[in-house]
C-alpha positions in Angstrom: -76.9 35.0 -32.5 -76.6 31.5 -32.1 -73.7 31.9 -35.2 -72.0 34.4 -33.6 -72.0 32.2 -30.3 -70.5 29.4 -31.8 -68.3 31.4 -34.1 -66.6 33.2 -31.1 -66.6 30.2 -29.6 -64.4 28.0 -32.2 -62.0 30.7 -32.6 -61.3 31.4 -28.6 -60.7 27.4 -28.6 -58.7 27.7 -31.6 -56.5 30.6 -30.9 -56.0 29.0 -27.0 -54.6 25.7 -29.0 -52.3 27.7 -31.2 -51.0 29.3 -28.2 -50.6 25.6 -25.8 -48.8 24.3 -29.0 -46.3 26.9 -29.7 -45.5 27.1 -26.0 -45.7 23.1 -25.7 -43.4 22.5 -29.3 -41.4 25.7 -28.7 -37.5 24.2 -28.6 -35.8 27.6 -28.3 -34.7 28.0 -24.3 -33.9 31.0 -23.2 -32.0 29.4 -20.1 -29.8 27.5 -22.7 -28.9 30.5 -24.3 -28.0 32.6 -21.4 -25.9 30.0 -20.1 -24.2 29.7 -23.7 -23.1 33.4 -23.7 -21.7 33.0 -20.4 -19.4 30.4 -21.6 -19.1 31.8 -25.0 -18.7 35.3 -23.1 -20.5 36.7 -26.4 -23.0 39.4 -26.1 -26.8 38.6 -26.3 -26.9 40.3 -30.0 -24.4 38.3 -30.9 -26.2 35.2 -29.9 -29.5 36.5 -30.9 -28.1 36.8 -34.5 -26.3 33.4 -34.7 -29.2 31.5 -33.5 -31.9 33.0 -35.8 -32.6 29.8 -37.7 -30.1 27.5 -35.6 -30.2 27.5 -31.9 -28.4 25.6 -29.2 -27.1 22.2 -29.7 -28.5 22.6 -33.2 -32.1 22.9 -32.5 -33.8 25.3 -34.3 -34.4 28.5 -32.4 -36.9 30.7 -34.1 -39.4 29.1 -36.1 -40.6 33.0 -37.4 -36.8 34.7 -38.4 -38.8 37.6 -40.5 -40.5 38.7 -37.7 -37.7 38.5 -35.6 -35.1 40.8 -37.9 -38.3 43.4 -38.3 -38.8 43.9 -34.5 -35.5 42.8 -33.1 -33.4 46.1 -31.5 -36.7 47.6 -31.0 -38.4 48.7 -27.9 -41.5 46.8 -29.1 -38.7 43.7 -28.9 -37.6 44.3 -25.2 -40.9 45.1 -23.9 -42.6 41.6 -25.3 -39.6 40.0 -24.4 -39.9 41.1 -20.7 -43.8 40.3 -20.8 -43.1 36.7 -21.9 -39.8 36.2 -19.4 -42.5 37.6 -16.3 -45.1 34.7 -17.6 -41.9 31.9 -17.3 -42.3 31.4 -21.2 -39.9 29.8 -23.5 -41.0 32.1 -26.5 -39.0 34.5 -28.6 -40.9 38.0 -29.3 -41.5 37.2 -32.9 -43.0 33.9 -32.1 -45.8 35.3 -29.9 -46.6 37.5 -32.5 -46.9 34.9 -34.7 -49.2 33.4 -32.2 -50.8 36.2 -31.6 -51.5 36.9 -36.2 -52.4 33.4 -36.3 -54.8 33.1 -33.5 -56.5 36.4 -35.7 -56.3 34.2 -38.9 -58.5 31.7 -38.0 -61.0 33.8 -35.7 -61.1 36.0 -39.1 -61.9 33.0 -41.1 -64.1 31.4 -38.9 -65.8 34.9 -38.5 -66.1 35.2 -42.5 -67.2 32.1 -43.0 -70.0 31.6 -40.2 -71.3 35.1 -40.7 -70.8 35.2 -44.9 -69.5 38.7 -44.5 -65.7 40.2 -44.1 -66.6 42.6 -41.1 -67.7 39.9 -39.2 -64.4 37.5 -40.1 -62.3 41.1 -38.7 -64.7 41.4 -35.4 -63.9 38.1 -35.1 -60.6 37.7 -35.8 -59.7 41.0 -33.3 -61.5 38.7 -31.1 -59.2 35.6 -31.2 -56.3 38.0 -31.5 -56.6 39.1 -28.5 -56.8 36.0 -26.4 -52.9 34.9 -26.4 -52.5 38.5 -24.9 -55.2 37.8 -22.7 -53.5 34.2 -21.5 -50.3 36.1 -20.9 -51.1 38.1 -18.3 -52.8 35.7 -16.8 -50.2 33.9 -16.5 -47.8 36.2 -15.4 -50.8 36.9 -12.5 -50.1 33.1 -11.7 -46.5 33.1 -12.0 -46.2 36.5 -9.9 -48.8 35.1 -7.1 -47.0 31.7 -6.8 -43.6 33.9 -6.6 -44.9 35.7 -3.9 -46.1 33.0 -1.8 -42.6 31.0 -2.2 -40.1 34.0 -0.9 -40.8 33.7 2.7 -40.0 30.3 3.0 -36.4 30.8 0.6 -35.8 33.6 3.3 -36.1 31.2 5.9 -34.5 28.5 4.3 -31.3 31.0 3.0 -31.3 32.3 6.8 -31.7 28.4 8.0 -28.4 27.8 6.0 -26.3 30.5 6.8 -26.9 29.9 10.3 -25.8 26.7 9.7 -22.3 27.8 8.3 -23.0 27.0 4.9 -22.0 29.5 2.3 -24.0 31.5 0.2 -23.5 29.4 -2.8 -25.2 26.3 -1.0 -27.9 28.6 0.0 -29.0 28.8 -2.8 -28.5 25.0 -4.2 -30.8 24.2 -1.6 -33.7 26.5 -2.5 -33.3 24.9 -6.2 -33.1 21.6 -4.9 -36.0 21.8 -2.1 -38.3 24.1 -3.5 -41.4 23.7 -5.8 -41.2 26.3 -9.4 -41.5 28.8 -10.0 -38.9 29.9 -7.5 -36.7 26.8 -7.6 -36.2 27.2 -11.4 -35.3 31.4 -11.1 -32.6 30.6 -8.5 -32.0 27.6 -10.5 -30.5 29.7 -13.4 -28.5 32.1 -10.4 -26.8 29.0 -9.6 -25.8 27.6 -13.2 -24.4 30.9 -14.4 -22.2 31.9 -11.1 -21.3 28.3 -11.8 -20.3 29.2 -15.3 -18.2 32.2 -14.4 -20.6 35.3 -14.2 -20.7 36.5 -10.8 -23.4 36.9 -8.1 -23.7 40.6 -8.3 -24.5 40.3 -11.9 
């Protein structure tokens, strides 16, 4: 028992660091990319295909490209993508499943190794492989709770400004510049990219 304590244990630790790091070390910016097929005006395939190993500015944008050309154009693709944009991560699809196959690697080997037997390495492994999943949503909990709180106060502050005569525009500059993420950064990108051309409906 005590194994199987400290087996879990390791791997939950483990997987959580593999996770921290790919989020931490993760160069590939979504914002950056939306803001580059604005002034590109290139479709999102077409930058999702040029920046497969080479990403803005140079920096390399997906660290795990066969993943990426087996799920990309799949709904599997747009529904982890959406998942990891409503957590405020800088993650490509591909490279959370990476996270997530890795964070089952080492539970699996941990679990083999502590328990000297390959059904305990896969009850382990399934273990650790769910945990990034598991930090996901709680982060998207976080994210969603801290969103919630904010809007009130951007109402009153967009009302407060228009009241004032300023336009829209400066509304909105002031919510980015006054107020706390996760709310300053989403209004944030609203104001780069009407900046860059796209307009505010879109």
């Amino acid at each position: 028992m005590l194994a199987l304590l400290v087996a879990v244990g390791a791997g939950l630790l483990l997987a959580i660091a593999v996770g921290v790091i790919m989020v931490m070390v993760g160069h590939r910016n979504e914002r950056q990319e939306r803001l580059t097929r604005i002034r590109g005006q290139v479709s999102r395939a077409e930058v999702e295909t040029s920046t497969v190993t080479m990403g803005v500015d140079g920096i390399p944008s997906d660290r795990v490209p066969l993943i990426t050309s087996l799920l990309q154009g799949t709904e599997v693709w747009d529904n982890l993508q959406l998942e990891i944009l409503r957590a405020g991560w800088l993650l490509r699809p591909s490279e959370f499943v990476a996270i997530i196959v890795g964070a089952a690697a080492v539970g699996f080997a941990i679990g083999a190794l502590a328990f000297d037997s390959y059904w305990g390495g896969v009850v382990i492994g399934a273990l650790t492989g769910v945990v990034p999943w598991v930090v996901l949503k709680t982060q998207q909990q976080r994210r969603s709770k801290a969103l919630t709180a904010q809007i009130p106060d951007a109402l009153d502050m967009l009302s407060s400004s228009l009241r004032a005569g300023f336009a829209l525009m400066r509304g909105l500059q002031l919510i980015e510049s006054q107020m706390h993420p996760p709310i300053s950064q989403e209004f944030g990108q609203v104001v780069d990219e009407v900046r860059l051309g796209l307009s505010l409906e879109d």
